[in-house]
N, C-alpha and C positions, 0 to 999 in steps of 0.2 A: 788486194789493196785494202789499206786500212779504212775503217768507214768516214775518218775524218778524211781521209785522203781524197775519199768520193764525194764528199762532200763539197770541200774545195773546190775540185773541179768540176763542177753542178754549177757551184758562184761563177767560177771564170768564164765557162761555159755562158751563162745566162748573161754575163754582162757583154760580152762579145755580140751574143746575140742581139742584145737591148739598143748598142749601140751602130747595129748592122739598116740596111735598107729592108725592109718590110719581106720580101720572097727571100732574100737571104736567111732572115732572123727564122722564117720558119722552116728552112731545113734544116738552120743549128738546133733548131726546136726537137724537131723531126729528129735526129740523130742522137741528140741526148735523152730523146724515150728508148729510142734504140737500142743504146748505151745501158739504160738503166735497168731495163727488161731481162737483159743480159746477165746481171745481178743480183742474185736472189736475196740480200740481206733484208728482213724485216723491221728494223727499229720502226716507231710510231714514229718520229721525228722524219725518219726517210719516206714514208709511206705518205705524208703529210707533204711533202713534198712533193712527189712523185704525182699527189693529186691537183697540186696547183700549177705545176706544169703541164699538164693535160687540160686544164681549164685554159692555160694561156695557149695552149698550143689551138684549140677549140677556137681560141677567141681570134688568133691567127688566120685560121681557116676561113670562117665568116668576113674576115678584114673589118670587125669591129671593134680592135686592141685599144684598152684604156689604160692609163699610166697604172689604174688600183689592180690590175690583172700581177702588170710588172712588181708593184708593191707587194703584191700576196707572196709573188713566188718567193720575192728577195726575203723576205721576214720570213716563210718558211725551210728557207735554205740556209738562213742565221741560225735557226732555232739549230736544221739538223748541225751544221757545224759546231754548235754549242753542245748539244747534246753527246755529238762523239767525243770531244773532249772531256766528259765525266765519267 
């Protein structure tokens, strides 16, 4: 899969989740680490990513989710989609 591809579906992923019930959203959480692990492409832009899904997945856990967790991920998942298009 192309890394824009993965990308993609990282956003779709995440918005699904975003807009899921709270124990739902963290097993799409949960499975798109999964998913990701799975993958061994390194770009910065992915790895950047990959970190701030881990922090929301973290923040999931605790059940202390705040929208800037949601923000991080979304803007680091623009960047990487940006990124594989150049």
């Amino acid at each position: 899969m192309s890394e824009y591809v993965e990308a993609r579906y990282v956003k779709i992923a995440l918005e699904e989740a975003r807009s899921a019930e709270p124990n739902v959203a963290a097993k799409l959480i949960y499975d798109l680490l999964r998913d990701l692990s799975s993958l061994q492409r390194l770009s910065e832009a992915r790895e950047q990513t990959l970190k701030s899904i881990q922090l929301l997945a973290l923040s999931l856990a605790r059940r202390s989710i705040h929208a800037r967790e949601w923000d991080a991920v979304n803007e680091a998942t623009d960047a990487w989609c940006e990124s594989a298009l150049n």
